[in-house]
C-alpha positions in Angstrom: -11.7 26.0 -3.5 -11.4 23.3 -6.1 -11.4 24.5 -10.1 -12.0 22.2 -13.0 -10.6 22.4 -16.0 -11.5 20.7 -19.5 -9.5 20.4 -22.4 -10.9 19.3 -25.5 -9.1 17.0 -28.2 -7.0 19.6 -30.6 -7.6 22.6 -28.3 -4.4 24.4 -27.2 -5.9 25.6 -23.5 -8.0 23.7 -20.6 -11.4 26.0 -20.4 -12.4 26.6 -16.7 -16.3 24.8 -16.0 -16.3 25.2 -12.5 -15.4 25.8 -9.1 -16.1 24.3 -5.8 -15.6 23.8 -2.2 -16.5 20.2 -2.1 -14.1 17.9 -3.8 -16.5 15.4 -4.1 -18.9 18.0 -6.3 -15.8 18.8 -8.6 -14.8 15.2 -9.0 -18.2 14.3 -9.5 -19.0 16.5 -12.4 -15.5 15.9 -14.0 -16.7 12.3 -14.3 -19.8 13.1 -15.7 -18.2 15.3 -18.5 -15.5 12.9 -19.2 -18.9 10.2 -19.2 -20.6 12.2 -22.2 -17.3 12.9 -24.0 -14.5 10.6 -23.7 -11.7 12.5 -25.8 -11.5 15.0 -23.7 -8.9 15.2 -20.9 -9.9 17.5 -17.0 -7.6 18.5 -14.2 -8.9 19.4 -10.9 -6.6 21.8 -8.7 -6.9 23.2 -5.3 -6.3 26.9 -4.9 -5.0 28.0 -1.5 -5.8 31.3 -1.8 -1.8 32.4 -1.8 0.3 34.5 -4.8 2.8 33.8 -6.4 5.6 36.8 -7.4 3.8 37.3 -11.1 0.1 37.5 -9.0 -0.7 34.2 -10.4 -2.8 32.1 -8.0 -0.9 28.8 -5.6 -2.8 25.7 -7.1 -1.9 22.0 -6.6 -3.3 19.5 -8.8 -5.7 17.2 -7.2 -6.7 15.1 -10.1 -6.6 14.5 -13.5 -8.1 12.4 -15.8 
């Protein structure tokens, strides 16, 4: 599963805007946010469906931009 996350210019946290199972699809509509609005920044990470200690979800960071 692939979640992408969008943080706007002056905001303090990324806001989730979707998730996917297809790279391609999360990559794709990364670039067309980042199209409309260029001051803002998105990361793209990969869950694997593993915990941490604290119950926070295992994610590496595929992309960001």
């Amino acid at each position: 599963m692939y979640n992408v996350f969008v943080k706007k210019s002056g905001s303090y946290n990324a806001d989730l805007v979707g998730e996917y199972s297809n790279i391609n699809d999360a990559i794709k509509l990364a670039n067309d946010l980042k199209a409309k609005d260029e001051t803002i920044t998105y990361t793209i990470e990969e869950t694997s469906g593993h915990f941490d200690s604290y119950g926070e979800p295992l994610t590496t960071v595929v992309k960001r931009g």
